[in-house]
PDB file of N, CA, C and O in Angstrom, chain B, residues numbered from 101:
ATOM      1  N   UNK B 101       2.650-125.140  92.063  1.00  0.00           N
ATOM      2  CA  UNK B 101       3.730-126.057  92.303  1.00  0.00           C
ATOM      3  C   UNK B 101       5.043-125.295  92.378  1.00  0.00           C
ATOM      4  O   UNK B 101       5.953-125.487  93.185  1.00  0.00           O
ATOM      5  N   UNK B 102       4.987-124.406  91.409  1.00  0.00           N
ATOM      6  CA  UNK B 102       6.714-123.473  91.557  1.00  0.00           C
ATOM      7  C   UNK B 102       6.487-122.874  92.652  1.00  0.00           C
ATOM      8  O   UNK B 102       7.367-123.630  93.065  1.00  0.00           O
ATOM      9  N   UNK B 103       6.295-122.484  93.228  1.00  0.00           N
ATOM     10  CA  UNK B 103       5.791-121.543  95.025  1.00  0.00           C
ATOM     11  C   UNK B 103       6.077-122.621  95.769  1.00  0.00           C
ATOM     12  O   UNK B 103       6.767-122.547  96.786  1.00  0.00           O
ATOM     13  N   UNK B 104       5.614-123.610  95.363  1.00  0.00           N
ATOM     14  CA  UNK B 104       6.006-124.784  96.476  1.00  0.00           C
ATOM     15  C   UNK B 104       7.334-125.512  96.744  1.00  0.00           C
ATOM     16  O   UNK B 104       7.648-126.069  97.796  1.00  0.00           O
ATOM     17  N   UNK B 105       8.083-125.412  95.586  1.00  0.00           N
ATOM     18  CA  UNK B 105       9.070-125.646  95.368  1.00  0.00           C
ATOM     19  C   UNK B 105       9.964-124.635  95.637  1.00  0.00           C
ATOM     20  O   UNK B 105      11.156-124.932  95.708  1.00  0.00           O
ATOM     21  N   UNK B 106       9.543-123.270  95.833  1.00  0.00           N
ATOM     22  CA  UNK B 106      10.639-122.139  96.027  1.00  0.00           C
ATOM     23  C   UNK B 106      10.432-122.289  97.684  1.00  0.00           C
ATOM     24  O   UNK B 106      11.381-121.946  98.390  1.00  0.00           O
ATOM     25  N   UNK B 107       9.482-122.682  98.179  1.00  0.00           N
ATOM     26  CA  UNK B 107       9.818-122.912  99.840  1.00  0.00           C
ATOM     27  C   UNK B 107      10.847-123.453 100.430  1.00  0.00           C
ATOM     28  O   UNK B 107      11.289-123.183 101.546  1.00  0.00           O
ATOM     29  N   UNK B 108      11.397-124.567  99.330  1.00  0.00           N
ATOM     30  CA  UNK B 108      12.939-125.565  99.948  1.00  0.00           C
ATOM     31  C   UNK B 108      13.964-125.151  99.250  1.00  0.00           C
ATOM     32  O   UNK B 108      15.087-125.648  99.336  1.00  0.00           O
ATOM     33  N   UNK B 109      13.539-123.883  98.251  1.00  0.00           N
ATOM     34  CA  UNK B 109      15.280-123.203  98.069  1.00  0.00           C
ATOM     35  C   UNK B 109      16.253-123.349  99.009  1.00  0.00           C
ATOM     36  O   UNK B 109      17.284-123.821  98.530  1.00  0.00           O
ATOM     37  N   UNK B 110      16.294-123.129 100.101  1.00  0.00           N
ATOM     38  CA  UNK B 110      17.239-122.778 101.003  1.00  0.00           C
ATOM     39  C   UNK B 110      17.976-124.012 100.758  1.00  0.00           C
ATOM     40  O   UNK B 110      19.137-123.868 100.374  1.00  0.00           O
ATOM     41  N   UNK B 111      17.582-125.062 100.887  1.00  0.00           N
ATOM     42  CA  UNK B 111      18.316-126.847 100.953  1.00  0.00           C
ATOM     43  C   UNK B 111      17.742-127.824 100.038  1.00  0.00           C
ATOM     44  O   UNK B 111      17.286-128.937 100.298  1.00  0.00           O
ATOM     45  N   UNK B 112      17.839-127.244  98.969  1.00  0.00           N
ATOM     46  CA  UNK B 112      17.167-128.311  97.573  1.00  0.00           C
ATOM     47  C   UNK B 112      17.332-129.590  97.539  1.00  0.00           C
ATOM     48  O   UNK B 112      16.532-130.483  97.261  1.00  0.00           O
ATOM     49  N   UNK B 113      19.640-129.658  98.178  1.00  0.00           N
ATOM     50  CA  UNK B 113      20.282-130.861  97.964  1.00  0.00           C
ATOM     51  C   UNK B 113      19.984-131.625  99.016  1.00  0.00           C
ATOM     52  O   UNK B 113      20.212-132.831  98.911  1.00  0.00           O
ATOM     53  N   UNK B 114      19.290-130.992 100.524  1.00  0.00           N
ATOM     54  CA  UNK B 114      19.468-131.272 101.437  1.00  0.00           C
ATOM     55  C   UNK B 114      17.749-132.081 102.079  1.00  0.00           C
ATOM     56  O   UNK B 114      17.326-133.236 102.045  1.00  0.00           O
ATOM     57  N   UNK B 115      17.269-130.986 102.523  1.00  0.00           N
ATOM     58  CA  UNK B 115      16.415-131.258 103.443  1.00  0.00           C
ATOM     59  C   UNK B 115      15.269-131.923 102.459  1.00  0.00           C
ATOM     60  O   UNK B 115      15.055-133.135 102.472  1.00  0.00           O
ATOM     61  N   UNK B 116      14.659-131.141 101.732  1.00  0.00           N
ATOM     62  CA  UNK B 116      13.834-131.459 101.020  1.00  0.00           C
ATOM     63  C   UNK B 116      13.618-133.218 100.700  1.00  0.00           C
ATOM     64  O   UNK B 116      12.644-133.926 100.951  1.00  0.00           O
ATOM     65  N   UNK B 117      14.964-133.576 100.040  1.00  0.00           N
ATOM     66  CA  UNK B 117      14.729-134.935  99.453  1.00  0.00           C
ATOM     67  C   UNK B 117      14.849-136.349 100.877  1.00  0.00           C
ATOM     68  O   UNK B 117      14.666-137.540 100.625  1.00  0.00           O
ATOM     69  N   UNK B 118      15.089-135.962 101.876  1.00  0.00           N
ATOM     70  CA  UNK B 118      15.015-136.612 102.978  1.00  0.00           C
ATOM     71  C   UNK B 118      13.659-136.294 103.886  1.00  0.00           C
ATOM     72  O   UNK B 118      13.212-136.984 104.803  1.00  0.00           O
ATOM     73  N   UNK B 119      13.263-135.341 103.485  1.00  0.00           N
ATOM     74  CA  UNK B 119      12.020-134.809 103.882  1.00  0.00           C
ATOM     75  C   UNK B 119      10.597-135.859 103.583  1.00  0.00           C
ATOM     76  O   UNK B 119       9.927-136.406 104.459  1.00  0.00           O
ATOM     77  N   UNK B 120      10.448-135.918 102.531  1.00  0.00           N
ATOM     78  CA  UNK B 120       9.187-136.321 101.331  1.00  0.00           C
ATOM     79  C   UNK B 120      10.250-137.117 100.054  1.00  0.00           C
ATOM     80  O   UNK B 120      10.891-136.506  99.200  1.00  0.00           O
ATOM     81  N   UNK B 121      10.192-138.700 100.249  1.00  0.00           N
ATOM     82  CA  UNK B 121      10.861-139.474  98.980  1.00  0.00           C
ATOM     83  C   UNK B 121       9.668-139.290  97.765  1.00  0.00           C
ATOM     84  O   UNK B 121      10.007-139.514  96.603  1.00  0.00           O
ATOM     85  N   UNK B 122       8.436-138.928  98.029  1.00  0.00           N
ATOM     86  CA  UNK B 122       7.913-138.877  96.822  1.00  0.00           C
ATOM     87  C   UNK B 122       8.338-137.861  95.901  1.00  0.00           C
ATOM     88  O   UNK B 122       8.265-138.039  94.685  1.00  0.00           O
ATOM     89  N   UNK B 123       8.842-136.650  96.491  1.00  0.00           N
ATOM     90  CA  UNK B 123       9.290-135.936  95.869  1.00  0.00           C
ATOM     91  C   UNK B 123      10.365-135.760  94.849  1.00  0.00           C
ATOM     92  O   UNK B 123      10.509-134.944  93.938  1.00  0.00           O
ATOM     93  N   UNK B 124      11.179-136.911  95.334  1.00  0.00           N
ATOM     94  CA  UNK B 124      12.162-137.243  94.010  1.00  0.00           C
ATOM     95  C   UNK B 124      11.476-138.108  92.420  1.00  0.00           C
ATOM     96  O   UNK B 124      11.826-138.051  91.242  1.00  0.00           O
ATOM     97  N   UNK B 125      10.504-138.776  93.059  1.00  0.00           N
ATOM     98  CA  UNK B 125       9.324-139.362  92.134  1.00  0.00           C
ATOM     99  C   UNK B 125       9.097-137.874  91.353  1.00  0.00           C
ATOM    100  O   UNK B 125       9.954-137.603  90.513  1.00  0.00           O
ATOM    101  N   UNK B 126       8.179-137.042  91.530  1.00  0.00           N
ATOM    102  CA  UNK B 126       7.790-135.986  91.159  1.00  0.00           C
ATOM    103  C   UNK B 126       9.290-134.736  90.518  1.00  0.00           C
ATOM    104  O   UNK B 126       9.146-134.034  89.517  1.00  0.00           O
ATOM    105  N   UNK B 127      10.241-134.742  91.144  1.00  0.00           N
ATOM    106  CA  UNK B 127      11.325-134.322  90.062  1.00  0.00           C
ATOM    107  C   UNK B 127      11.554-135.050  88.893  1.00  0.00           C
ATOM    108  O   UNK B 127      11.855-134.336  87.936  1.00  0.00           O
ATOM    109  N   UNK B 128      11.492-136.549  88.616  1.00  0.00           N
ATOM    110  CA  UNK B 128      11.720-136.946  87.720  1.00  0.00           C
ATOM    111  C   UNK B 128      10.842-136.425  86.676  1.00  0.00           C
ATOM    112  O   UNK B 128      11.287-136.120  85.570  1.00  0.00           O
ATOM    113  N   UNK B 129       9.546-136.307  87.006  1.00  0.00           N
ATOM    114  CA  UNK B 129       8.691-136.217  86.143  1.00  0.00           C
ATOM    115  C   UNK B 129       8.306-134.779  86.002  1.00  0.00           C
ATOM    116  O   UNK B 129       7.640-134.624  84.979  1.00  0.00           O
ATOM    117  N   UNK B 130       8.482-133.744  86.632  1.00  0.00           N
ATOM    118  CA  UNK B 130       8.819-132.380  86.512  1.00  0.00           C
ATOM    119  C   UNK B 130       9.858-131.963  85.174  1.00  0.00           C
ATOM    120  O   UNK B 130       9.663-131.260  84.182  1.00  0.00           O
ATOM    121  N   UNK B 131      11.312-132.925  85.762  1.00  0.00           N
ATOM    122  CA  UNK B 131      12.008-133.163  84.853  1.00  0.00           C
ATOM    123  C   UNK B 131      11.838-133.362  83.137  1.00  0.00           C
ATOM    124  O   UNK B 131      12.527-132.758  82.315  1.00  0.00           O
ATOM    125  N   UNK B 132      10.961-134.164  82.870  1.00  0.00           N
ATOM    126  CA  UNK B 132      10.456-134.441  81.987  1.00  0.00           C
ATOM    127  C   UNK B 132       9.761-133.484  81.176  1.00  0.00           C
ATOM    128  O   UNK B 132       9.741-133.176  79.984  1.00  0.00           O
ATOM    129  N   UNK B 133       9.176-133.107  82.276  1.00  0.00           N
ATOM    130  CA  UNK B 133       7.991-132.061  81.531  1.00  0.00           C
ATOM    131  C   UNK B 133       9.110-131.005  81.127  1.00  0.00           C
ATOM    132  O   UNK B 133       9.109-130.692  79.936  1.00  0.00           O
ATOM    133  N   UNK B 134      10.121-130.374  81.995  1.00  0.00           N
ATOM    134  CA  UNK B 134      10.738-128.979  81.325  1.00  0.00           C
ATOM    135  C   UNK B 134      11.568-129.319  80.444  1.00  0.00           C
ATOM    136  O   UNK B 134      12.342-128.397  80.187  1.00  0.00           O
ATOM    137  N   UNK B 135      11.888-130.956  79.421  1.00  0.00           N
ATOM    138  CA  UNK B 135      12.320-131.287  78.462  1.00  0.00           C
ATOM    139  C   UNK B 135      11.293-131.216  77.716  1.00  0.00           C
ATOM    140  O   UNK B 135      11.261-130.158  77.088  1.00  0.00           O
ATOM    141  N   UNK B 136      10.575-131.795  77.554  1.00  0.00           N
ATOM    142  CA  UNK B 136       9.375-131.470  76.626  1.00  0.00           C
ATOM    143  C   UNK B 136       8.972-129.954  76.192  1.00  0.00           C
ATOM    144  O   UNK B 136       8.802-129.615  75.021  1.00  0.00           O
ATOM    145  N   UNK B 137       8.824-128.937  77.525  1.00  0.00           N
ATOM    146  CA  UNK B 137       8.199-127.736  76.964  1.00  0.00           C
ATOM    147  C   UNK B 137       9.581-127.017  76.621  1.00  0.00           C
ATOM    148  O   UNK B 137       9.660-125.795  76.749  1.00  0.00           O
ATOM    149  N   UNK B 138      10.539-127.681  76.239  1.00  0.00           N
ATOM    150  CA  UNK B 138      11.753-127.014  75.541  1.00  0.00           C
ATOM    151  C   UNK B 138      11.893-127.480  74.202  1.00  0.00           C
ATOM    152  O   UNK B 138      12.862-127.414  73.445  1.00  0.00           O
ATOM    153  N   UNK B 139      10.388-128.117  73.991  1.00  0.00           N
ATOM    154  CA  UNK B 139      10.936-128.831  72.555  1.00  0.00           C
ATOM    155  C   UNK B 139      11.818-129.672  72.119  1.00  0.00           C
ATOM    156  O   UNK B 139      11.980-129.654  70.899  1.00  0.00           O
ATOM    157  N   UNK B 140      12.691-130.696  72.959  1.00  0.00           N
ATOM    158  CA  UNK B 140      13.285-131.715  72.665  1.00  0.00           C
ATOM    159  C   UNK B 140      12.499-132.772  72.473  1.00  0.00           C
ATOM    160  O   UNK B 140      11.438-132.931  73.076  1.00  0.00           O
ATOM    161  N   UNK B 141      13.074-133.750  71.427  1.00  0.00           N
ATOM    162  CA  UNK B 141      11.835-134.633  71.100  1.00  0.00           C
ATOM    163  C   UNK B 141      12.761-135.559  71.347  1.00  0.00           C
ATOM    164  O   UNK B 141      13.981-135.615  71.195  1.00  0.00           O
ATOM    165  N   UNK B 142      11.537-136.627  71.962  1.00  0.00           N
ATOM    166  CA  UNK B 142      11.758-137.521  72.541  1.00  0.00           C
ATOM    167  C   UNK B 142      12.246-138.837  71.963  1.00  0.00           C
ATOM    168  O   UNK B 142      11.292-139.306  71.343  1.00  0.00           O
ATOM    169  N   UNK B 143      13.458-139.776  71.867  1.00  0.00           N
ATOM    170  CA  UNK B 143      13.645-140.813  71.238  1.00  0.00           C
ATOM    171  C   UNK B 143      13.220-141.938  71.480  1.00  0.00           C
ATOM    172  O   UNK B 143      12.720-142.764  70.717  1.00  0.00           O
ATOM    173  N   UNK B 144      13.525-142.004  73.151  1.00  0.00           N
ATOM    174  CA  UNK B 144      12.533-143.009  73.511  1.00  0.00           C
ATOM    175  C   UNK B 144      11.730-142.060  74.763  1.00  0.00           C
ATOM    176  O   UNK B 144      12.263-140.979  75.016  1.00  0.00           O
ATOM    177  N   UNK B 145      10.537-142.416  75.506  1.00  0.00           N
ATOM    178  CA  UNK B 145      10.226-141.503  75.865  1.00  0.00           C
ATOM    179  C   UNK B 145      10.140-141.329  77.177  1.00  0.00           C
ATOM    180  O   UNK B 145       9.909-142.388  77.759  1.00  0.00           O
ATOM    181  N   UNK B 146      10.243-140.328  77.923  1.00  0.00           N
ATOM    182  CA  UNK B 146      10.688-140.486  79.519  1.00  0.00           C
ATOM    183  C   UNK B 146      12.356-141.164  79.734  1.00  0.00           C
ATOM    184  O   UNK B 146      12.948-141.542  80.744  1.00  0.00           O
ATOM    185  N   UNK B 147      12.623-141.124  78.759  1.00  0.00           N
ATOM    186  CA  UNK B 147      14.221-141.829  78.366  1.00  0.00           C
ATOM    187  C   UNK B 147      15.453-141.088  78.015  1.00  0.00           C
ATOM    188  O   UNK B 147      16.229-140.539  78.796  1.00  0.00           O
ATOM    189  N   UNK B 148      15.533-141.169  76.389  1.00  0.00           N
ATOM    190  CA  UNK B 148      16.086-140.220  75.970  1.00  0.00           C
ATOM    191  C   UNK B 148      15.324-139.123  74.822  1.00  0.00           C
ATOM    192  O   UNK B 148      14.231-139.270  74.275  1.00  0.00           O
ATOM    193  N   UNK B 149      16.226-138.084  74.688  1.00  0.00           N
ATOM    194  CA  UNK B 149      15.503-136.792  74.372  1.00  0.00           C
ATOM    195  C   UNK B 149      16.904-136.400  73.063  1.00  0.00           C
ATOM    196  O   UNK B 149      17.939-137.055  73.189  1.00  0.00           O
ATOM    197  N   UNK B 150      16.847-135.612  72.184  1.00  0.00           N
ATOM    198  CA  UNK B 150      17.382-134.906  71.454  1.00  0.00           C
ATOM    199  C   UNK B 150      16.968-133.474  70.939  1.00  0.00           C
ATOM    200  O   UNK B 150      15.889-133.111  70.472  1.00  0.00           O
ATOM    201  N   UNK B 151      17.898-132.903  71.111  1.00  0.00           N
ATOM    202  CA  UNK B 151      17.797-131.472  70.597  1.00  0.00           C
ATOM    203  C   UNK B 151      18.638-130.800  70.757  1.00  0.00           C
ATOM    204  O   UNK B 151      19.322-131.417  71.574  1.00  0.00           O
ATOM    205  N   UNK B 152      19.373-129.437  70.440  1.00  0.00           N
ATOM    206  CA  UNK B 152      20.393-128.589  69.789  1.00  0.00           C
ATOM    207  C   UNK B 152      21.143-128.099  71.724  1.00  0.00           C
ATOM    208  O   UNK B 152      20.753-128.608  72.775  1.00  0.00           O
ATOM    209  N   UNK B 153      21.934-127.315  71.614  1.00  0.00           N
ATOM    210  CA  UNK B 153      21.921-126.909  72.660  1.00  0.00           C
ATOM    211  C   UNK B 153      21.729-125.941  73.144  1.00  0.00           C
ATOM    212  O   UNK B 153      22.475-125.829  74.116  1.00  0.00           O
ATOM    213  N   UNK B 154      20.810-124.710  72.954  1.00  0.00           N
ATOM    214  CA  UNK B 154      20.294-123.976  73.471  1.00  0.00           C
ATOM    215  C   UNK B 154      19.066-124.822  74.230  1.00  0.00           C
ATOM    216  O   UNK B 154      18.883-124.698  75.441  1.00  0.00           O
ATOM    217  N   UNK B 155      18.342-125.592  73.491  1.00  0.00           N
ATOM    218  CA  UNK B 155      16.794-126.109  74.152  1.00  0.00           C
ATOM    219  C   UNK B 155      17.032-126.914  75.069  1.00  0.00           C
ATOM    220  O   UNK B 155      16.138-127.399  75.762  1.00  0.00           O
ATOM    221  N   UNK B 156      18.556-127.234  75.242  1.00  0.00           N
ATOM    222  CA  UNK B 156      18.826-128.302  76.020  1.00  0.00           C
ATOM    223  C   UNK B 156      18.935-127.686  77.246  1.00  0.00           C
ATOM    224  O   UNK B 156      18.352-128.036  78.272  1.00  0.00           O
ATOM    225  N   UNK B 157      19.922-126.482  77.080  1.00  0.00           N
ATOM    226  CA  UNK B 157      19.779-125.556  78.242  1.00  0.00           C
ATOM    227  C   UNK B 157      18.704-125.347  78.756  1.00  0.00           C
ATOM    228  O   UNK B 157      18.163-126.169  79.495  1.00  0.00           O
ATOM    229  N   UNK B 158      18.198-124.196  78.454  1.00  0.00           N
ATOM    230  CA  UNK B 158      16.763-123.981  78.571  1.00  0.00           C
ATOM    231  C   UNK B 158      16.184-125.117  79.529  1.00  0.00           C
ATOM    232  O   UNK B 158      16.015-124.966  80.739  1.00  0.00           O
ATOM    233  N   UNK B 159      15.905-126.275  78.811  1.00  0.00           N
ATOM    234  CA  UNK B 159      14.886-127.025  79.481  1.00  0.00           C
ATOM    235  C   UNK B 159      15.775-127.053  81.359  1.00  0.00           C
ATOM    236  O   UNK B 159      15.267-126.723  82.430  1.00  0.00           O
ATOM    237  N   UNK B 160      17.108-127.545  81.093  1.00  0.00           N
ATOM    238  CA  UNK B 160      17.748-127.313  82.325  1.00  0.00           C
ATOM    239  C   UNK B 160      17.741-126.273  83.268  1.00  0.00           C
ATOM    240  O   UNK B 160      18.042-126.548  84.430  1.00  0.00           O
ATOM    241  N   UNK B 161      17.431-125.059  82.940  1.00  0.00           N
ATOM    242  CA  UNK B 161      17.371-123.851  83.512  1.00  0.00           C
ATOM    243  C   UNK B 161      15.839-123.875  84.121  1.00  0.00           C
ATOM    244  O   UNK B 161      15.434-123.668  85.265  1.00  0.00           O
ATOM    245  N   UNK B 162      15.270-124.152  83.111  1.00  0.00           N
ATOM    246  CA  UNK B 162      13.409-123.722  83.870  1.00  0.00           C
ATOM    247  C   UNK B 162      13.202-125.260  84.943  1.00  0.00           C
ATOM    248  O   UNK B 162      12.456-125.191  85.920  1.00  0.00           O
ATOM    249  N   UNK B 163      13.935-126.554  84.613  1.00  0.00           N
ATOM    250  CA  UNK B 163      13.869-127.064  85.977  1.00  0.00           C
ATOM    251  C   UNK B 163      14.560-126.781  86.926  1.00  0.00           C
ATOM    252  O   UNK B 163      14.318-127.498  87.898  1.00  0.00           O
ATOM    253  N   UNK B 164      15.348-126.021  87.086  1.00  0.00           N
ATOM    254  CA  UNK B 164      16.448-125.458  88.156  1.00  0.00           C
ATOM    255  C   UNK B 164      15.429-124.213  88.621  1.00  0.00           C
ATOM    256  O   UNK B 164      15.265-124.009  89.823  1.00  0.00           O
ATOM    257  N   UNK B 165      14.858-123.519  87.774  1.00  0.00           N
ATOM    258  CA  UNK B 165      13.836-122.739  88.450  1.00  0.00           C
ATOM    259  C   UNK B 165      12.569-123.071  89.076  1.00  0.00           C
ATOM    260  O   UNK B 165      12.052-122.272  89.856  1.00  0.00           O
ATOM    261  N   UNK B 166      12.008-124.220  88.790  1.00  0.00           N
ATOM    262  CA  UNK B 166      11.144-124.298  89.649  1.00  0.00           C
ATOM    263  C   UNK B 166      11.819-125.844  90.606  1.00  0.00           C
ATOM    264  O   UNK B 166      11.247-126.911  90.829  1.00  0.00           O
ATOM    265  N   UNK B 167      12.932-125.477  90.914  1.00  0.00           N
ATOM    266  CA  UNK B 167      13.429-126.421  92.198  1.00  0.00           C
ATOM    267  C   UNK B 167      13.355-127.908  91.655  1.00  0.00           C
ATOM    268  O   UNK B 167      12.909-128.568  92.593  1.00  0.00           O
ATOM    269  N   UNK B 168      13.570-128.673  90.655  1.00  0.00           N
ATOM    270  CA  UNK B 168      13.649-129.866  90.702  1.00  0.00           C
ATOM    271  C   UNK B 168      15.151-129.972  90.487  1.00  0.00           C
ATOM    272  O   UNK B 168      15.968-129.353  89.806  1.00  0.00           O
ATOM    273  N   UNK B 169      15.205-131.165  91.470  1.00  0.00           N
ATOM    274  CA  UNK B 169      16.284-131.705  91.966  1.00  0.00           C
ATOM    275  C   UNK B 169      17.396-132.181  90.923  1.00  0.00           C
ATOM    276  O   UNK B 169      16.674-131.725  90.037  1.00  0.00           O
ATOM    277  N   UNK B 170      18.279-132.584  90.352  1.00  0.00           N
ATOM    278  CA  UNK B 170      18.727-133.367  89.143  1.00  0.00           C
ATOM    279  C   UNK B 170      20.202-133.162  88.979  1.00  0.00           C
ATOM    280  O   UNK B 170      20.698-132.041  88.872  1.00  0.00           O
ATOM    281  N   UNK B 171      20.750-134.055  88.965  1.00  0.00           N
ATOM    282  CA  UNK B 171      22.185-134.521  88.159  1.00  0.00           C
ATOM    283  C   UNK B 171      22.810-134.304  86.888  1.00  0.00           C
ATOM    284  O   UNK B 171      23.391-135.356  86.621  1.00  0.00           O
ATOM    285  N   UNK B 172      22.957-133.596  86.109  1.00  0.00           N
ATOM    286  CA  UNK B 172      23.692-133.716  84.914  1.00  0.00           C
ATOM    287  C   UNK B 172      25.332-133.869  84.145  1.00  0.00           C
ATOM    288  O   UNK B 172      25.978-132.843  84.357  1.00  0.00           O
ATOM    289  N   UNK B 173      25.705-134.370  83.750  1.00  0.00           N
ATOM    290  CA  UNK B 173      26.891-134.632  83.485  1.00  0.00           C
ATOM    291  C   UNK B 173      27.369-134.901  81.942  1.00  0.00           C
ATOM    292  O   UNK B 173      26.807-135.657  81.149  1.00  0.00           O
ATOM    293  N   UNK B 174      28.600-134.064  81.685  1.00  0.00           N
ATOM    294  CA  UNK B 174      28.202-134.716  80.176  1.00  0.00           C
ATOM    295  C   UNK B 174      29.127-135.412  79.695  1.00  0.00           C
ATOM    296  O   UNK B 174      30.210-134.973  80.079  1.00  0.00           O
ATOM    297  N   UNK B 175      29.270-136.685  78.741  1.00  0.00           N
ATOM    298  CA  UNK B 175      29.713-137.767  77.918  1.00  0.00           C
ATOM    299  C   UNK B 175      30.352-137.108  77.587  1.00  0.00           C
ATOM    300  O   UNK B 175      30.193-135.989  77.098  1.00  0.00           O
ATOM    301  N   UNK B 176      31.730-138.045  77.924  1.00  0.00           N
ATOM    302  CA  UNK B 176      32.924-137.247  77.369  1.00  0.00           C
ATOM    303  C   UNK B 176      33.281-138.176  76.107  1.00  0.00           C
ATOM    304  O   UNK B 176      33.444-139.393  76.194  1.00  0.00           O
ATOM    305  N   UNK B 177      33.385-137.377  74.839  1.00  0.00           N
ATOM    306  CA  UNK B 177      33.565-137.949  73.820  1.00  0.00           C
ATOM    307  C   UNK B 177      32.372-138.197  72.422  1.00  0.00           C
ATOM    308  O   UNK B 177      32.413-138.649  71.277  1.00  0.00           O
ATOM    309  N   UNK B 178      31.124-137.453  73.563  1.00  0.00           N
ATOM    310  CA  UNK B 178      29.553-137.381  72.679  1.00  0.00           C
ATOM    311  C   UNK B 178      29.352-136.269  73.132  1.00  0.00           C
ATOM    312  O   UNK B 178      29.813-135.695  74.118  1.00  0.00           O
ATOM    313  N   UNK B 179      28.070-135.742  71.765  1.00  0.00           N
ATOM    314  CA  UNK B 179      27.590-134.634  71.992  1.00  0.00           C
ATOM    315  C   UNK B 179      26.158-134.705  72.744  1.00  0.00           C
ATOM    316  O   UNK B 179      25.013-134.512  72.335  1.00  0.00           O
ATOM    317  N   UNK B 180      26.754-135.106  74.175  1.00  0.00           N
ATOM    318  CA  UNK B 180      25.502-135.795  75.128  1.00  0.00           C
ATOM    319  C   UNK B 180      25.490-135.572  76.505  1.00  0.00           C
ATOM    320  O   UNK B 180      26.541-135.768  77.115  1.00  0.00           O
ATOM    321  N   UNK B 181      24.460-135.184  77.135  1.00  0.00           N
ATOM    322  CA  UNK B 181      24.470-135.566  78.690  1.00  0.00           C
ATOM    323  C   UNK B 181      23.700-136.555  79.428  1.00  0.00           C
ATOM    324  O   UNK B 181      22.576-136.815  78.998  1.00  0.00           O
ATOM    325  N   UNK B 182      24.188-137.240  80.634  1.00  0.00           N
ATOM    326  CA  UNK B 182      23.968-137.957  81.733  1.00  0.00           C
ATOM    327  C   UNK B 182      23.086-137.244  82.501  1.00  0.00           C
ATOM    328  O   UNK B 182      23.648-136.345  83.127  1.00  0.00           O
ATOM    329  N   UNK B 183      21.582-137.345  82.725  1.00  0.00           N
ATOM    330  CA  UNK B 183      20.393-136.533  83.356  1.00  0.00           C
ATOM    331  C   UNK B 183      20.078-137.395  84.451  1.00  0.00           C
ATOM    332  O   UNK B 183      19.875-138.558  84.101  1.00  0.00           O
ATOM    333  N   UNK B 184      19.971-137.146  85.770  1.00  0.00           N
ATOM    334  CA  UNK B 184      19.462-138.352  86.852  1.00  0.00           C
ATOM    335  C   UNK B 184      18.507-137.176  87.664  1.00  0.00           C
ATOM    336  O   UNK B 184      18.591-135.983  87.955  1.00  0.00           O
ATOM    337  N   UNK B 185      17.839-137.965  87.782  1.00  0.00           N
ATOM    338  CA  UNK B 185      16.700-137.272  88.808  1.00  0.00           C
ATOM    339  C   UNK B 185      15.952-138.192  89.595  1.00  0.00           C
ATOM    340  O   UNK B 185      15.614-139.005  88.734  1.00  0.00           O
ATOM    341  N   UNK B 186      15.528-138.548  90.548  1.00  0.00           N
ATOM    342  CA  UNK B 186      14.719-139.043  91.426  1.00  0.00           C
ATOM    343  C   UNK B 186      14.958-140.326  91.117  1.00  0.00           C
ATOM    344  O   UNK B 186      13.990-141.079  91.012  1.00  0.00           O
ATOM    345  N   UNK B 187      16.243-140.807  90.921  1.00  0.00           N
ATOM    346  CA  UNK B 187      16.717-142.269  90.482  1.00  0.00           C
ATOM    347  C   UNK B 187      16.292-142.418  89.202  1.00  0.00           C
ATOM    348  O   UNK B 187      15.897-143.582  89.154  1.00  0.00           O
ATOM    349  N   UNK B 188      16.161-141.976  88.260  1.00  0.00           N
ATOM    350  CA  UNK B 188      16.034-141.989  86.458  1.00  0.00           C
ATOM    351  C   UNK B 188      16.381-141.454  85.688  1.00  0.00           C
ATOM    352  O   UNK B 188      16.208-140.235  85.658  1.00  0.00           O
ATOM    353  N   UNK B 189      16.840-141.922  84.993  1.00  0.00           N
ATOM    354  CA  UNK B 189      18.292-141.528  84.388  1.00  0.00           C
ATOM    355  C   UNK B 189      17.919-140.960  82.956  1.00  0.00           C
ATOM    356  O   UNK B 189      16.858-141.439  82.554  1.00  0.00           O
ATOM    357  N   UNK B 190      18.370-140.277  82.288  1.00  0.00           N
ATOM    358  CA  UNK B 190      17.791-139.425  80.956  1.00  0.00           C
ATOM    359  C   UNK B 190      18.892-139.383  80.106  1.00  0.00           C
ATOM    360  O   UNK B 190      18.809-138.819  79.015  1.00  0.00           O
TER     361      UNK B 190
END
């Protein structure tokens, strides 16, 4: 799957997600998974997540490496971010 995903490097924001809509389906849940194998535990699940901010990174970095798509932004005024991916929000 990461090989497959390094094929649409060139236009991650672009081609790809106009290409194949399932594929934003499948970032979400990519998504998910590189929160999980960062060890954030889950509050509610596929929802929200908690953990420090290195793991938070992390999990952000290894989905940026294997090409999933995603939004982040962070709450101004919490020690929190705004996660969107394939229309689902984290």
């Amino acid at each position: 799957m990461k090989a497959e995903h390094g094929l649409y490097a060139e236009h991650p924001q672009d081609k790809r997600r106009k290409a194949n809509r399932v594929d934003a389906d499948a970032d979400a849940q990519l998504l998910d998974v590189a929160l999980q194998l960062a060890h954030l535990t889950p509050v509610i699940h596929g929802k929200h997540y908690e953990g420090s901010a290195k793991p938070i990174e992390d999990a952000f970095r290894a989905a940026e490496e294997i090409g999933v798509l995603f939004k982040r932004e962070r709450i101004a005024g919490r020690d929190a971010w705004r996660v969107t991916s394939g229309g689902k929000a984290s």
